[in-house]
C-alpha positions in Angstrom: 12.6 100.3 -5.0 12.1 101.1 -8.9 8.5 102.8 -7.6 10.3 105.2 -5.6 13.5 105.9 -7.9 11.2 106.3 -11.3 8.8 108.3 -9.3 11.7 110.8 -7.6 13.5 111.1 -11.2 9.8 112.3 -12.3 10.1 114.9 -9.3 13.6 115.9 -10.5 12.9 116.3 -14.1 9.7 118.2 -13.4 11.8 120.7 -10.8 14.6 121.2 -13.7 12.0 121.9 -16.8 10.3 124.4 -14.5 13.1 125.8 -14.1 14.3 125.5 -17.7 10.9 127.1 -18.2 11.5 130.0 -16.2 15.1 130.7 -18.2 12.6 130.4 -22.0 10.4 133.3 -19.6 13.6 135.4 -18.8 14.8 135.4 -22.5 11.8 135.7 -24.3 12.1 132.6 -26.0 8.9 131.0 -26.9 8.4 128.0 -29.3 5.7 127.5 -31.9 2.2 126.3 -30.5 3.1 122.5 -32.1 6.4 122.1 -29.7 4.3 123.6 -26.7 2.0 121.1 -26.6 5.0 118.3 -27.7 6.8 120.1 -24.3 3.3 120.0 -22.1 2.6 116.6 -23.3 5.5 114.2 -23.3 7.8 116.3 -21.5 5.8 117.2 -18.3 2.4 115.4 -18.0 3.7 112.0 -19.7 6.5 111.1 -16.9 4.0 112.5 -14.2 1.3 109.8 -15.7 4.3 107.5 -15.9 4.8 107.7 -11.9 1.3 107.5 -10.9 0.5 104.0 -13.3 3.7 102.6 -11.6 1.8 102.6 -8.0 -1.0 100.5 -10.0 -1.5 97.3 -11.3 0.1 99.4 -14.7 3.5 98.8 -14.1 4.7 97.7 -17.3 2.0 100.5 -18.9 4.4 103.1 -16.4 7.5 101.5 -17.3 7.0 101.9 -21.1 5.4 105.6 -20.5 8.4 106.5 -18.6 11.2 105.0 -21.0 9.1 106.5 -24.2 8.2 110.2 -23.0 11.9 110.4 -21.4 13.9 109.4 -24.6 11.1 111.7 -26.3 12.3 114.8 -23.9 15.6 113.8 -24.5 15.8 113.7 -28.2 13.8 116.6 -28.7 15.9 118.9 -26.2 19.0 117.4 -27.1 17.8 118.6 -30.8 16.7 122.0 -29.8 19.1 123.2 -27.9 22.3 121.5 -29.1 21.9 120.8 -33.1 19.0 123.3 -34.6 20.0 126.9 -34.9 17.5 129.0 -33.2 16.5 131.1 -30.0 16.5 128.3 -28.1 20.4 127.0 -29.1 22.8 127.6 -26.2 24.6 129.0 -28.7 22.4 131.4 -30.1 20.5 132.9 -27.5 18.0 136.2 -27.8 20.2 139.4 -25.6 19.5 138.6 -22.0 21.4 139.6 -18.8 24.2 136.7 -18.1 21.8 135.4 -15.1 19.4 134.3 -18.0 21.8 133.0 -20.0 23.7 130.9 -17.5 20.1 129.5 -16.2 19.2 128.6 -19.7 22.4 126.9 -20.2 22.7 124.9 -17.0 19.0 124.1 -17.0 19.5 122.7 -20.7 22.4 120.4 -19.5 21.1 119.1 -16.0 17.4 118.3 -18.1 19.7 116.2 -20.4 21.7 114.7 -18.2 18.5 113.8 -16.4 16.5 112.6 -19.2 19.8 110.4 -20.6 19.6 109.1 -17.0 15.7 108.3 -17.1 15.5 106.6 -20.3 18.6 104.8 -19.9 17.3 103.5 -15.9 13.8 103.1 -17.7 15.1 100.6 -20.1 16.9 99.0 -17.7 13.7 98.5 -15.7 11.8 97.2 -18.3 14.2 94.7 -19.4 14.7 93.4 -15.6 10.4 93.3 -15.6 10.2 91.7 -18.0 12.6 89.1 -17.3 11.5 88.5 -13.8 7.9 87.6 -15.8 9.4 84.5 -17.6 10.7 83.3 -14.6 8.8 80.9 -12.2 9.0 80.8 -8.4 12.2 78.8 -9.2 14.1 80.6 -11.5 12.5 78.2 -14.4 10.7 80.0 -17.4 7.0 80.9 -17.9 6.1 78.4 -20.0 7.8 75.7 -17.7 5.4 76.3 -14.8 2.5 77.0 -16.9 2.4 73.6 -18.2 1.0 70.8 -16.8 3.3 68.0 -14.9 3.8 64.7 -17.1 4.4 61.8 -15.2 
């Protein structure tokens, strides 16, 4: 079940930042070449990566990919569209028809909400991994089946 959730919050993300995207198109607002390749990297390809390790024998590689690139998102649109002063503030955006604007500002909010939703579900699912892995067959820890029976 956390295969398919993780994978369609991946789907949902990737949907909103292209549509984010398309809003930063519409208003002109382009970032420096450093936070295009922090956005291509962590923000889009990272979760996708994430997604496609969790249907492997990676699934605590996925799990951590996941958790790490959507707190990464989160802080750095959280920061850049909330806190820093700039084109890309919902606050302070370039002239644009009320369309872009509204786009720009929903987008902004549903990616956060999203992303506060990913990391948060992501370390959720990490903690229950790797809980289940110090538990035995019975509910006993690890280290209690892995050594040997005394009589």
């Amino acid at each position: 079940m956390t295969r398919i959730v993780i994978t369609a919050l991946v789907v949902f993300h990737l949907v909103a930042s292209l549509w984010h995207g398309s809003a930063h198109a519409q208003l002109a607002i382009a970032l420096p070449p450093e936070k295009t390749i922090f956005v291509y990297v962590v923000i889009l390809i990272a979760p996708i990566v994430a997604a496609v390790l969790l249907w492997t024998r990676y699934v605590s590689i996925g799990l951590w990919v996941f958790f790490l690139s959507m707190l990464g998102a989160l802080l750095f649109g959280a920061y850049h569209h909330y806190v820093l002063v700039s084109s890309d503030n919902i606050g302070h955006l370039p002239v644009g028809s009320p369309e872009s604007h509204s786009q720009f500002i929903t987008s902004a909010a549903v990616i956060a909400l999203l992303e506060l939703t990913s990391a948060l579900y992501g370390a959720f699912c990490m903690g229950s991994y790797y809980a289940s892995l110090h538990r035995g067959q019975n509910g006993s820890t690890i280290e209690a089946v892995r050594s040997p029976k005394r009589p």
